[in-house]
C-alpha positions, 0 to 999 in steps of 0.5 A: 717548473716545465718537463723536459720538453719545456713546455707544459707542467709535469704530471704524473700518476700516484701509486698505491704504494706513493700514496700509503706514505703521505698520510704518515709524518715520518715518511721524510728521507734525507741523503747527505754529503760532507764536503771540503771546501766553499759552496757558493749558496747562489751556485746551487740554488742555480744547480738545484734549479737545473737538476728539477728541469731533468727531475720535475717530480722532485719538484711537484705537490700532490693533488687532492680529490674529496677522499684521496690524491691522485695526482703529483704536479709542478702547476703551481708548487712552491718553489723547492728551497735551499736553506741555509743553517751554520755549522757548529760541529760534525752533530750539526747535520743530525740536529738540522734534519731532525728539526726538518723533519718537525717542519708541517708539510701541506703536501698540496703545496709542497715543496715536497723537497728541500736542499740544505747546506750546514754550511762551515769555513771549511766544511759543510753537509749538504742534504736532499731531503724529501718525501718519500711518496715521490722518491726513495734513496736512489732518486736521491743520489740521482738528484745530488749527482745532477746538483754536483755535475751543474756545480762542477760546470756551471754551463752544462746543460740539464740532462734529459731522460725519457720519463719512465711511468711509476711502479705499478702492477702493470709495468712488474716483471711478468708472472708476478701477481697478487693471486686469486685467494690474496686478491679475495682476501684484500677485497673482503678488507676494502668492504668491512672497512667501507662499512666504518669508513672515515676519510681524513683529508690534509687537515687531519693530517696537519693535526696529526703532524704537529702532535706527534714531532712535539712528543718525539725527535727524529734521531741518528746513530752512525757507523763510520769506516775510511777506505781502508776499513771499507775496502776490507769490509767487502773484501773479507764478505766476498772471501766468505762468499756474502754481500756487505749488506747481509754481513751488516745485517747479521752484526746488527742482530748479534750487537743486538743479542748481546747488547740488549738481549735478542728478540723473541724467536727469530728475527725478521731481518729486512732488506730494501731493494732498488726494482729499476733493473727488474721492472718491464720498462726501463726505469734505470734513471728515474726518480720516484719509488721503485723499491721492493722489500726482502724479510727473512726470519732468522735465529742467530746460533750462538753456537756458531760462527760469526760468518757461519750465521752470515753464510746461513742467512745469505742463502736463505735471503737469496731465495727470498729475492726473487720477483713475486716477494720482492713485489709483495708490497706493491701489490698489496698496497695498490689493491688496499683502499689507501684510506684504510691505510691512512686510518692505521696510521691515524689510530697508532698516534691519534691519541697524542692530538690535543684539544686545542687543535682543529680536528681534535673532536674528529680524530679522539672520537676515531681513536676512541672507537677503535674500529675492529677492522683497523685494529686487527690491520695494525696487528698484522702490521707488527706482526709482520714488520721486520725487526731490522731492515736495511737500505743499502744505496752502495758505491754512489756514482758521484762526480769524482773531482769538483773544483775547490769542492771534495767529498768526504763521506755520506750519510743516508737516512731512511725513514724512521718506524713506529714499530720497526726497532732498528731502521739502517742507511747504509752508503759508500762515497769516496771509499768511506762507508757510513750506516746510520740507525734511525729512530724515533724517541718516543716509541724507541729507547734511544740508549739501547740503541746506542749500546746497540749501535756501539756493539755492533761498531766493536763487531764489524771492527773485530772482522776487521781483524781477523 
């Protein structure tokens, strides 16, 4: 795979915030299309070829050093497949993803993404599904958008952008900084981990891999509205003078309360956002990860309305969206030693390594020892983890007619957390809004979540009524 020029392979820098995902092996994303019709396997391998001429880095492997990844390439990656799995209801998408998820990945070869085609007589899914260090669900709808346009004209020619550089502190909005005391505090970290440091490298986390998808599944829940009930959706949000995603957001925490019981205290309620728009170089139209995040503690008053809780929560949202916490992350992880992240996530699953696995010695023994200055990260962590979060790709600009091909609706799935109770994907295609609520088995009770999901469909559906 060439860049856009053609003429050497593509190669790019990894963030610190690129680099925190690849140790994990929850760190997949997957955006996916119900469509009407017949796809031809060998048009879209064709158009799937064409989209990576105009996204290289969806097609790279990441290049290791002794201790760490630095580097995204094409030299040398594994081609980008394009699987194929039978369709044998509309569940079949959710159980093909899951088993992709279980998939090891040696990131050193990649492929770091993959298509798919559940493919039915009539209808079909097709998904991108990816990692996240190389991408976030905008890239996503970027890398389907191109797919579809080169179905739609077999003899267009791949669309050329100016490549973009990736998120990192130097290309933030101006003013936004980590702050001499943060910086201090995060310096002081990196050297008490230096002094405990271990190094896992792609072996260990091949390890890590295999262990932890034997003990758990990758599950879904969705929500599913036509036209008509999306339209009024955002209408009826707009008339009280919120955004879709906060009144999401608060029926989630109300399903929640009434479902299963509320959180202690307030709720730590997420959002994910898109930084293209917000960054000094345009990155309108790059794939890669640019996205920030919002958390806003909240308790929901019983005693108040419906939309009065999601008025009171809108505003207090707008006022965290502004640059400096949008970016908190991102700052953050460029300045932790990314081993040190890697080591958090090793000591919350380690323990499921087995013996007759290759680095069992080297990861119980870790485990075993529990090094103060992980532990203490890990509480930090959860502590301040949202209890729901939210990533809402909107209205996807999708190639309205496709010959012998329609779109019917989307499904968006995040990746899933080990502490964040309920993960949302929330996305609109062909007027049809779909939210998924994503979840790992073994770390959440899948029929809360359930009751939570159900809850929360009745709530969104009384609005409806009003």
């Amino acid at each position: 795979m060439t860049t856009n020029n053609d003429s050497k392979p593509y190669r790019r820098k990894i963030t610190g915030e690129e680099r925190r995902c690849l140790s994990a092996p929850t760190f997949h994303i997957s955006l996916g299309l119900r469509l009407r019709g017949q796809i031809s396997e060998e048009a879209l391998r064709k158009a799937v070829d064409k989209m990576l001429v105009t996204y290289p880095l969806l097609g790279a492997k990441i290049e290791w050093n002794k201790e760490d990844a630095q580097w995204s390439t094409t030299e040398g990656a594994a081609e980008v497949p394009v699987k194929v799995y039978n369709r044998e209801s509309d569940e079949s998408w959710k159980q093909v993803v899951n088993e992709e998820h279980s998939i090891p990945l040696r990131t050193s070869k990649g492929p770091l993404t993959r298509f798919i085609l559940v493919k039915g007589a009539d209808t079909s899914e097709l998904i991108v599904f990816c990692h996240h260090a190389i991408s976030d669900g905008r890239s996503l709808q970027f890398a389907l958008r191109e797919v579809l346009l080169h179905l739609k004209d077999p003899n267009r020619e791949p669309s050329r952008f100016p490549e973009a550089p990736p998120q990192t502190p130097e290309i933030l909005p101006e003013k936004v900084s980590m702050g001499k005391l943060r910086s201090v505090i995060l310096n002081k970290i990196n050297q008490k981990w230096e002094e405990v440091k271990t190094v896992f490298d792609e072996e260990d986390m091949l390890n890590i891999w295999e262990s932890f998808w034997k003990n758990s599944d990758y599950c879904i829940e969705t929500i599913e509205f036509d036209r008509n009930d999306t339209q009024k959706l955002v209408e009826v949000s707009r008339k009280n003078e919120v955004t879709l995603n906060s009144t999401l957001l608060i029926a989630l925490q109300k399903a929640r309360i009434e479902a299963v019981g509320p959180y202690n205290g307030k709720t730590k309620l997420g959002t994910a956002v898109d930084t293209r728009q917000r960054l000094r170089v345009d990155c309108s139209d790059a794939v890669g990860y640019y996205a920030g995040s919002s958390i806003v503690q909240y308790k929901y008053k019983e005693k108040s309305s419906f939309w009065d809780n999601v008025r009171k929560f809108h505003k207090d949202l707008s006022k965290e969206l502004k640059d400096n916490k949008v970016f908190d992350g991102t700052l953050a992880y460029n300045a932790l030693d990314p081993t040190l992240i890697d080591a958090i996530l090793f000591l919350m699953v380690g323990d499921q390594v087995e013996p007759h696995q290759s680095r069992y010695a080297k990861i119980s023994e870790f485990v075993r020892r529990k090094d103060e200055i992980v532990v203490k990260n890990i509480e930090r962590s959860k502590e301040t983890a949202p209890d729901i979060l939210i990533t809402n790709l909107g209205r996807m600009e999708l190639p309205d007619e496709i010959p012998g091909i329609e779109i019917e609706r989307s499904f968006f799935t995040p990746s899933s957390s080990l502490i964040m109770e309920n993960v949302l994907g929330a996305s609109t295609v062909g007027g049809c809004l779909t939210i998924t609520l994503n979840y790992h088995s073994a770390y959440f009770d899948g029929e809360k979540i359930r009751k939570i999901r159900i809850r929360a469909e009745e709530i969104l559906r009384e609005i409806l009524d009003e």
